[in-house]
C-alpha positions in Angstrom: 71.7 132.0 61.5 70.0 135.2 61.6 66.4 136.1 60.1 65.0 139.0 59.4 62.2 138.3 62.4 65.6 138.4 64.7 66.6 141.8 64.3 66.3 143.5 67.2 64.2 146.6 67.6 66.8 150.0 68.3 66.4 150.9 72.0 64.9 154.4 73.0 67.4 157.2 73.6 67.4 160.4 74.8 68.9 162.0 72.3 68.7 165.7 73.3 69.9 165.1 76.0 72.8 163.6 75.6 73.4 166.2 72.2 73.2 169.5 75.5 75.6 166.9 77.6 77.8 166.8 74.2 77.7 170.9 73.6 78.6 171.8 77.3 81.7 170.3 77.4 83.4 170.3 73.9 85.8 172.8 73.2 86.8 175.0 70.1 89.7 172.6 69.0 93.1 174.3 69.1 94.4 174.6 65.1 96.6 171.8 65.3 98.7 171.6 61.5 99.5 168.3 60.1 99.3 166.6 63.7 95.7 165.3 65.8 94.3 166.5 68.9 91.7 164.4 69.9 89.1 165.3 72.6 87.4 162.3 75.0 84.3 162.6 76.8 82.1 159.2 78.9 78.6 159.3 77.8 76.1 157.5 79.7 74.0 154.8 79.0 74.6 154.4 75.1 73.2 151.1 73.5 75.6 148.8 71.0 73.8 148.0 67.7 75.1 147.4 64.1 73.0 150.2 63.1 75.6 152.5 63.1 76.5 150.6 60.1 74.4 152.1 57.6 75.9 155.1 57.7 78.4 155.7 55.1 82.2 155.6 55.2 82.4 153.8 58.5 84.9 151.6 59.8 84.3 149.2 63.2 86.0 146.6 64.9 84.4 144.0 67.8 85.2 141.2 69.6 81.5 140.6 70.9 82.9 137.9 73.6 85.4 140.5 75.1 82.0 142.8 75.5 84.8 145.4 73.0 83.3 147.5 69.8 84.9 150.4 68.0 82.9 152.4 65.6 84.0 155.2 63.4 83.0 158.0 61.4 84.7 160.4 59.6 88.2 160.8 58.4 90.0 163.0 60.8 93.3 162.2 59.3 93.9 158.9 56.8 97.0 158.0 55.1 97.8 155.3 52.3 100.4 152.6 52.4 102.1 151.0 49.6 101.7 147.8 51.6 102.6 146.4 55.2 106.3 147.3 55.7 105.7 150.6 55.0 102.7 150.7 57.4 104.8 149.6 60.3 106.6 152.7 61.1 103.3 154.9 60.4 102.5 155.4 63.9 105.9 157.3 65.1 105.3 160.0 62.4 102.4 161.2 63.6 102.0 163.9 66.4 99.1 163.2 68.2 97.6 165.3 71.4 95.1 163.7 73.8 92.5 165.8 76.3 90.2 164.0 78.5 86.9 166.1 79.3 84.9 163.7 81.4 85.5 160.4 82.6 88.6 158.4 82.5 89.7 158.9 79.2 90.3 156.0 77.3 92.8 156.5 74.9 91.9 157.8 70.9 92.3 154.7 68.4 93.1 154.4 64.6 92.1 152.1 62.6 94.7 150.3 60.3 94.9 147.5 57.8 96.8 146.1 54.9 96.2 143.4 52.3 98.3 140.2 51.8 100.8 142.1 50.0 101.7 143.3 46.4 99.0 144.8 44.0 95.1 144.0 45.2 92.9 143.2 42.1 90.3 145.0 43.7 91.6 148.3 43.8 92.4 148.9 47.7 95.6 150.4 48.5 98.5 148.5 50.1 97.8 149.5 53.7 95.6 152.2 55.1 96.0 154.2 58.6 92.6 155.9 59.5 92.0 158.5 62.5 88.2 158.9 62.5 86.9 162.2 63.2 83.9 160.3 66.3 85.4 157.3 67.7 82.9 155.4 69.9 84.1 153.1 71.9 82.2 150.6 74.3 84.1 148.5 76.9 82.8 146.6 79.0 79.1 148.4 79.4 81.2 151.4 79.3 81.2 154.4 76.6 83.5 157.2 75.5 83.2 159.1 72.3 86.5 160.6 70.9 86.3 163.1 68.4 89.7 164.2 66.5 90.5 166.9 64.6 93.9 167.0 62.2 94.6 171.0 60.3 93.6 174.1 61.1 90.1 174.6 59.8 88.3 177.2 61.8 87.7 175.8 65.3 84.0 176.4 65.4 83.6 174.6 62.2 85.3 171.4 63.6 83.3 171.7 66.7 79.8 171.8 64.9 80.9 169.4 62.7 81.8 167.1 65.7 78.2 167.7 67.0 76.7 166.8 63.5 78.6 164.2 63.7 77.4 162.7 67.0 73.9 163.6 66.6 73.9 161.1 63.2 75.8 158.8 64.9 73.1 159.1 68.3 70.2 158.9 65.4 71.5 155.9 63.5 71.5 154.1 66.9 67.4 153.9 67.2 67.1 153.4 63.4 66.0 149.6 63.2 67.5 147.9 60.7 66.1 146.5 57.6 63.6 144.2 57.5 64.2 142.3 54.6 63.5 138.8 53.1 66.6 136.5 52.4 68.8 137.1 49.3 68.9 134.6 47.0 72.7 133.7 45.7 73.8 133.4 42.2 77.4 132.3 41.9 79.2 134.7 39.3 83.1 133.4 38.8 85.3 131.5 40.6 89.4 132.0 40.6 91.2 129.0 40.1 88.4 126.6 39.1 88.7 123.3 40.4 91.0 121.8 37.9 93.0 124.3 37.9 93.0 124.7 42.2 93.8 120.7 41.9 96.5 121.2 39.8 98.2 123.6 42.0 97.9 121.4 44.9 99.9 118.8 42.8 102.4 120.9 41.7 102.9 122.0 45.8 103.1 118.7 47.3 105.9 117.8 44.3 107.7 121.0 45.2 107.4 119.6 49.2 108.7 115.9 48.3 111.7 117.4 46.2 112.6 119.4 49.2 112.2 123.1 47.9 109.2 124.1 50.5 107.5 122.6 53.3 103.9 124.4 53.3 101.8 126.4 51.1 98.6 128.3 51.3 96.6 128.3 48.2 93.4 130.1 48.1 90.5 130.3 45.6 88.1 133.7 45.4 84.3 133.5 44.7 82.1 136.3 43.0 78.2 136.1 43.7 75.6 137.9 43.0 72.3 138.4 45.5 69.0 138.8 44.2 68.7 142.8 46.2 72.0 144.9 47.0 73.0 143.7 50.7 73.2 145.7 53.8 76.5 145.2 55.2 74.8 146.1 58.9 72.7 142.8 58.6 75.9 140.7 57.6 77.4 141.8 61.0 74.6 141.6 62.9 74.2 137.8 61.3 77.9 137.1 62.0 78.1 138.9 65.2 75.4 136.5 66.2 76.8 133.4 65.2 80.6 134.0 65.7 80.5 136.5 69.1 84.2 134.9 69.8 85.6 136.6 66.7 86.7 140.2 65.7 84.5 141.5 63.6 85.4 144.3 61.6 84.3 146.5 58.5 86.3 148.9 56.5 84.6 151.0 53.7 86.9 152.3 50.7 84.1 154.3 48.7 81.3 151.8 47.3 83.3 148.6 48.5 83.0 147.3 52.0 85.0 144.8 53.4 83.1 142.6 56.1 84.6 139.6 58.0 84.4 138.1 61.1 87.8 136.4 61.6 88.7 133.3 63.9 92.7 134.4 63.8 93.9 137.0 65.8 97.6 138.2 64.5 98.6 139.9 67.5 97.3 141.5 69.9 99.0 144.5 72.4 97.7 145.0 76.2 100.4 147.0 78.6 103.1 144.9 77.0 101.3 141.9 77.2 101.8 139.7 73.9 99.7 137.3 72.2 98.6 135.7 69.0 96.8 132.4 67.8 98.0 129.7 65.7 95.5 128.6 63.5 96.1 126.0 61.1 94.5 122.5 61.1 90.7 122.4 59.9 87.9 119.8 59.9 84.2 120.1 59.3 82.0 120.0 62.9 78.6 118.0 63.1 76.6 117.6 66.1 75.6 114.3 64.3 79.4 113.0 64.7 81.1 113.8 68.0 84.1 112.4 67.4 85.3 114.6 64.4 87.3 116.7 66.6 89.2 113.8 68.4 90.5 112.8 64.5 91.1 116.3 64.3 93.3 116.7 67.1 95.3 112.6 66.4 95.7 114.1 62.6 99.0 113.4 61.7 98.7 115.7 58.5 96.8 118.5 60.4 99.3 118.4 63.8 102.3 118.5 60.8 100.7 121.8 59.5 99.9 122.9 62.6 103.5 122.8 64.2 104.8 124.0 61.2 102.7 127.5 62.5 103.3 127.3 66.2 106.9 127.1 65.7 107.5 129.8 62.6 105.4 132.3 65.7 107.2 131.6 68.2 110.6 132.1 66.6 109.1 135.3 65.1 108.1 136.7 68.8 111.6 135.3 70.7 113.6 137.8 69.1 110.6 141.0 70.3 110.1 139.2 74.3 111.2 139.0 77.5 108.8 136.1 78.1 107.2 133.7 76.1 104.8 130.6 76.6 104.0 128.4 73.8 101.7 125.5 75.2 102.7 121.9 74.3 99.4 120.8 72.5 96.9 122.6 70.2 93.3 123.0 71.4 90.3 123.2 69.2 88.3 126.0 68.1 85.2 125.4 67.0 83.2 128.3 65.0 79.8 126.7 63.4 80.6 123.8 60.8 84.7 124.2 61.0 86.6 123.2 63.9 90.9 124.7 63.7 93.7 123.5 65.7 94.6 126.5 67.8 97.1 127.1 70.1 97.6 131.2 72.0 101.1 131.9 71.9 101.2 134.9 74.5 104.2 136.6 76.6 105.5 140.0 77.2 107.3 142.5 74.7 110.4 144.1 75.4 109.9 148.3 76.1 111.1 148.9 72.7 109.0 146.8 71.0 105.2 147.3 70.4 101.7 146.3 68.3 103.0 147.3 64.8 106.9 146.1 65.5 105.4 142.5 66.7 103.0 142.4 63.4 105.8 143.3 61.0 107.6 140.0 62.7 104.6 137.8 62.2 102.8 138.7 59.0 102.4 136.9 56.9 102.6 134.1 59.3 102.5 130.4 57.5 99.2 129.9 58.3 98.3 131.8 55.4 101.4 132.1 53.2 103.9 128.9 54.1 107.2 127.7 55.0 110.0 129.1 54.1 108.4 132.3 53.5 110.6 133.1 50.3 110.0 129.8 48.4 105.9 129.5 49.5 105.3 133.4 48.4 107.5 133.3 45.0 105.4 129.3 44.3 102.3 131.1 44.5 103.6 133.8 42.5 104.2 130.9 39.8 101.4 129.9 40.0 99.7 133.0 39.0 98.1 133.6 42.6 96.5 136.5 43.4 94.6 138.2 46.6 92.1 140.4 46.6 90.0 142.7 48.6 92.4 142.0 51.6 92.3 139.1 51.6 94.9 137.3 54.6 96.3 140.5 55.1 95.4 142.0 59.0 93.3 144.6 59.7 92.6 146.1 63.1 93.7 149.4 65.9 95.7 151.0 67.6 95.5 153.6 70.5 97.6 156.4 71.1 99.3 154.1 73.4 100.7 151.6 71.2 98.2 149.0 72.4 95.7 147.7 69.8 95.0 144.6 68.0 95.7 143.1 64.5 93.4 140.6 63.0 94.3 138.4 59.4 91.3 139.0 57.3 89.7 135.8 56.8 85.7 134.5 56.7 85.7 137.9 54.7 83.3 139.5 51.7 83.8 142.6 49.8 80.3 143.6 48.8 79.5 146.0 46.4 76.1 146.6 45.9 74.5 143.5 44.4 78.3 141.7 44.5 80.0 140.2 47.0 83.8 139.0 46.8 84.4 135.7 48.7 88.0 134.1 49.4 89.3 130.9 51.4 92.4 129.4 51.7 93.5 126.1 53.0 97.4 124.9 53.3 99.0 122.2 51.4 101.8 119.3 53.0 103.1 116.8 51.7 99.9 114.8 53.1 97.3 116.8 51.4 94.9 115.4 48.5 93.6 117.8 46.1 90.0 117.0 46.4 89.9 117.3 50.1 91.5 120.4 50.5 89.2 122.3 47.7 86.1 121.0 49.6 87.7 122.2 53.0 87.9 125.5 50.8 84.2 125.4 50.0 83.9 124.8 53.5 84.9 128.1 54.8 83.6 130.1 52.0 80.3 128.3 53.3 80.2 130.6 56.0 80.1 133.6 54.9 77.8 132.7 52.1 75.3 131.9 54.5 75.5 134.5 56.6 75.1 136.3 53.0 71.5 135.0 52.4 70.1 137.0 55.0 72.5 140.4 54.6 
């Protein structure tokens, strides 16, 4: 975990320089209506930090282990979904132009996510496409900034508001974080409680023995309250530190953040290249008992659930390939005190299919809804289930390309000032025993909570 003595101190930059480097080559923007024009540019030896984070209204996206991080700012062009099937045919619609001024021009990026589906008790739209007006993007120790432009504003207006832009972006970099003790965490509310969670797990495995369904995903949301507002930039330098193999992303919709750093990639989009993960199957992890993840992987119940996944994803991604490869056994994937069964289902899309085509196919996969799809979502809606703040929905990018990556929003908070929004899920066979699957519950809220104490 992180502490506050852990935060590293900004590095030095050479700000003015690189702000002349900036104003030489940037262009007065051609008016460009209701389409984009976009503008990259390689800038030289620019540090990664969370930093950036404290500014408002910015959106990021990082898979530390892949040495890939996205930062946003601004709203070049945005545009609100009523929920995932309408986002899936957003990117076609939009007229985007692309000019590389120096270097090799990586391509501009949006940023795009949706929520579980149907209306979010926390007030965020269905789905969300976002454009930011300065993209940076590191890759591999490299940088390019992107800035993007959508109207026709007078072009020396966009261009100084690009620069304005980059020099608060440039001057957020060396501003050190905040050094601040630990929060302390007063739980608020919790939806279902445990009777109530341990009823529905009853009423699912009955609905599994009589045949109606074969999984379900049930999932239980936390409110707590910390003792000082949290910094979101701290939470994702905290979970950046302990979970570098995950995306970790942000999203800001006015004074709610989402934060998570999720272990389950939906799909992700390279040249054609295909893959996502099939995650289902969880057990604690303790260095004090090595032979937790052998049970894990001999489970009968957790293999079940598992296949259950790996099959539902492959049959979604057959119909969108020319190739496919689905190994024959789960792995494990092990992120702090949970272990998953995880198997990479990869292979390469057909030319007419792409990022957002493939994600329509696969979400929600089973992992977090169930099996059949129909039955699991309308037993929840019987239930009286509800998801918030995003919650197992997929949030993520895409370039101009159609190459990008999708992410199912899980290990996730929604802070608010003092408040933070917690939710975990865990799926239900016929094999599954109330009490054990709320406290693997509890164990995945656990940890985002304690990456929490020191945000």
């Amino acid at each position: 975990m992180i502490s506050a003595c852990s935060i590293p101190t900004p590095p030095s930059i050479d700000r003015p320089r690189i702000m002349s480097f900036l104003a030489d080559r940037l262009p007065l923007p051609e008016p460009c209506g209701d389409g984009v024009v976009s503008y990259s540019i390689a800038v030289p030896s620019l540090p990664l930090s969370s930093s950036p984070l404290l500014l408002p209204d910015v959106w990021s996206w990082a898979r530390p282990s892949e040495g890939l991080a996205l930062i946003g700012i601004g709203v070049a062009l945005q545009r609100v979904y009523a929920g995932p099937d309408e986002l899936a045919g957003a990117m076609p619609s939009i007229r985007w132009d692309h000019r590389v001024l120096e270097g090799e021009g990586d391509r501009p990026v949006a940023f795009l996510g949706h929520g579980f589906g149907g209306e979010d008790p926390s007030g965020l739209p269905g789905g969300l496409l976002r454009i930011p007006s300065l993209l940076m993007r590191y890759q591999s120790g490299r940088v390019d900034m992107v800035f993007s432009h959508s109207g026709d504003d007078e072009p020396a207006d966009v261009r100084q508001s690009w620069l304005d832009a980059a020099d608060r972006l440039l001057l957020s970099l060396q501003t050190p974080l905040p050094s601040l003790s630990g929060t302390v965490l007063a739980r608020l509310s919790e939806s279902p409680t445990q009777d109530v969670f341990h009823r529905r797990v009853e009423a699912v495995t009955s609905a599994i023995a009589e045949g109606r369904v074969e999984k379900v995903v049930l999932s239980r949301r936390v409110v707590v309250a910390g003792s000082r507002p949290f910094v979101p930039a701290r939470l994702v330098a905290a979970l950046t530190e302990q979970h570098p193999s995950c995306a970790i992303f942000t999203a800001s919709f006015g004074s709610n953040i989402l934060v998570a750093a999720s272990p389950e990639r939906l799909v992700a989009c390279r040249d054609r290249r295909v893959e996502s993960y099939a995650l289902a199957g969880t057990a604690r992890c303790d260095s004090a008992d090595p032979f937790l993840g052998g049970r894990l992987l001999c489970s009968a119940k957790d293999r079940h659930e598992h296949r259950l996944v790996v099959g539902w994803i492959e049959e979604a991604l057959r119909g969108l390939c020319e190739t496919l490869d689905v190994p024959a056994e789960p792995r494990r994937m092990t992120l702090g005190k949970l272990q998953h069964l995880w198997t990479p289902i990869s292979g390469v899309l057909r030319p007419d299919a792409g990022l957002l085509e493939a994600a329509h196919a696969l979400h929600p996969t089973p992992a977090v809804a169930g099996l059949p799809l129909a039955t699991a979502r309308q037993i929840l809606t019987d239930l009286g289930e509800t998801r918030s703040g995003w919650y197992s929905g997929a949030l993520g990018w895409i370039d101009r390309g159609g190459d990008g990556e999708l992410d199912v929003v899980l290990r996730c908070a929604l802070l608010n000032g003092y408040l933070a929004e917690l939710s975990a899920g865990g799926g239900i066979v016929g094999a599954s025993q109330p009490e054990a699957e709320f406290a693997e519950t509890e164990l995945k809220l656990q940890t985002m909570l304690d990456a929490l104490q020191v945000a």
